[in-house]
N, C-alpha and C positions, 0 to 999 in steps of 0.2 A: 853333579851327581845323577842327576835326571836322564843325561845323556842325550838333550836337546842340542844338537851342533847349530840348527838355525837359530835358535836363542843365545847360544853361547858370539856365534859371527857378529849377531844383531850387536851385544853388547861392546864387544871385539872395535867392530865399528866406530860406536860411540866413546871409543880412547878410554874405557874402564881397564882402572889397576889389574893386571893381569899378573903382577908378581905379587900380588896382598895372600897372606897367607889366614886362617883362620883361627879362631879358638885353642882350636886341637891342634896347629901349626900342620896343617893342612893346604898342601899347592893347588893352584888346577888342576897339575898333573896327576895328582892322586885321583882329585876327585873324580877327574876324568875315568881313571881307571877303574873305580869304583861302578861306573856306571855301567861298565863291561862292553862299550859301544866302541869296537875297532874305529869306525866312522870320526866317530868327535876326537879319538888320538892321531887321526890323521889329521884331522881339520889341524888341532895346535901345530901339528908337526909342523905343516904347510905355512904357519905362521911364524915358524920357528918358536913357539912358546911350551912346545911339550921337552919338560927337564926330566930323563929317564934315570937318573939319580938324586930324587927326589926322596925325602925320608922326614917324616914325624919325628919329634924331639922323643917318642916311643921306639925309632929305630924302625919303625915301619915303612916300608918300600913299596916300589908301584905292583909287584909279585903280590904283595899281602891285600894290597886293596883290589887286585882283581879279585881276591879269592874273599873277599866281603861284598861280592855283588848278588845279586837277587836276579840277575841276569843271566838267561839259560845258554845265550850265545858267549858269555864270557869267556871260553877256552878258545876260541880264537884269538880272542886277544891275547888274553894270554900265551898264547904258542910265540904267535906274532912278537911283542913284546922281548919275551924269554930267548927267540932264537937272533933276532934282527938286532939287539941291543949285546947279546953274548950276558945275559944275566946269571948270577950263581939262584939257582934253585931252591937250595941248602940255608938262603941266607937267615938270618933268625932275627927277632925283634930284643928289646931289651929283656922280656919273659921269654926266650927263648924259643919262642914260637914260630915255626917257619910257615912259609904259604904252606905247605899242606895242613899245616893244623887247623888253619884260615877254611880252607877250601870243604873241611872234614867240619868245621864247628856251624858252615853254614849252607853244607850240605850241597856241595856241587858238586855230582857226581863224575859230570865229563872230565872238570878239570882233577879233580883227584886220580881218576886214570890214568890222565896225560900227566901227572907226574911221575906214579907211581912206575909208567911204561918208560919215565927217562931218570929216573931216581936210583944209580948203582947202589944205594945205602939202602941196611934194612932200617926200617922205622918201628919203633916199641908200639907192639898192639894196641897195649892199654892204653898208649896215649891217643892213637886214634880213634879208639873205641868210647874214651870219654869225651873228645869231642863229637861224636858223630851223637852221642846222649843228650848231651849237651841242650836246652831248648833257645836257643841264642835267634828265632825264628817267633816265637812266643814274644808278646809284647808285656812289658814290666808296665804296669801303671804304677805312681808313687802315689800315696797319701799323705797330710800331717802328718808327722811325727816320723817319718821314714817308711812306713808302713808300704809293703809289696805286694803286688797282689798280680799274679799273671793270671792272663784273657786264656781263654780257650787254645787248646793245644791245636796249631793248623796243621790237619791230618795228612793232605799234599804230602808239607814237608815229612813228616814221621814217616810216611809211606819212601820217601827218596831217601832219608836215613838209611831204610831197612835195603834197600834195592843196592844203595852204595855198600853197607856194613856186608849183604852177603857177595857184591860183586869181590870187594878184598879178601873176605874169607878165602873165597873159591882161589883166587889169585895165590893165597897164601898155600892153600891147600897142596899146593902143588912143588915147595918149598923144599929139600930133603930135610931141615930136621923142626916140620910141623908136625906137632901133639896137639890135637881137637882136645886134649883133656891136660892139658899143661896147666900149671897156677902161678900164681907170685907168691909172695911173701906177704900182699894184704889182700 
């Protein structure tokens, strides 16, 4: 997850389970993705250890966990990935969630671009709009009893929220049938 390729070789070396999945039914390969470092997907490749249909008993794919990285360079991989393997985009998790919702809930602006710029579908505002709300960047601390308590809103990210929410706006803006003053039904 770290995206340490010489930590990952080192251990590589000393014959660790490379196909143990985790917890979350969680590959290398995810994790790798996760980490957003082209670099360490080449390393496995070159090992033949990176499985580019790899998927969480969630239905979650290597698309969904680039767009869970904290990694600003992650749209490389991502492109990387999506065009070299012939990926669906589109694809959705068991909640229905596709990588852009991923990319929108944790605020990666590049990569939502680059989807958005190879994405023939329209995508429902409001869904993107509540993930880019979303504080999925904010950390939950738990207490006894279940008790929730989030830390400090990190203003970074709220500021990259806003920079992503009005780059789509603008994008949408441009749409023939965008209404700035449109509603739903809730």
């Amino acid at each position: 997850m770290g995206g340490h390729s010489d930590l990952v070789e080192f251990f590589i070396e000393r014959y660790c389970n490379t196909s143990q999945i985790n917890f979350y039914s969680e590959s290398l390969s995810l994790l790798a993705c996760q980490s957003g470092e082209l670099a360490l997907v080449h390393k496995l490749e070159s090992l033949n250890l990176f499985l580019p249909d790899s998927v969480t008993n969630f239905g979650r794919g290597i698309l969904h966990y680039i767009c869970r990285s904290m990694n600003n360079k992650s749209v490389e991989l991502f492109k990387y990935l999506f065009n070299w393997y012939q990926l669906s985009i589109g694809v959705k998790d068991q909640y229905g969630r596709t990588p852009l919702h991923y990319a929108s809930w944790f605020s990666l602006l590049s990569v939502v671009e680059y989807i958005v710029s190879v994405q023939c579908i329209h995508v429902r505002a409001g869904i993107v709009y509540s993930k880019l709300m979303a504080q999925s960047d904010a950390p939950v601390i738990e207490i006894i009893n279940n008790t929730r308590i989030k830390t400090n809103i990190d203003y970074m990210k709220r500021n990259q929220r806003v920079t992503m929410f009005s780059s789509l706006l603008k994008k949408a803006s441009t749409c023939p049938n965008f209404h700035i003053n449109a509603t739903t039904n809730d």
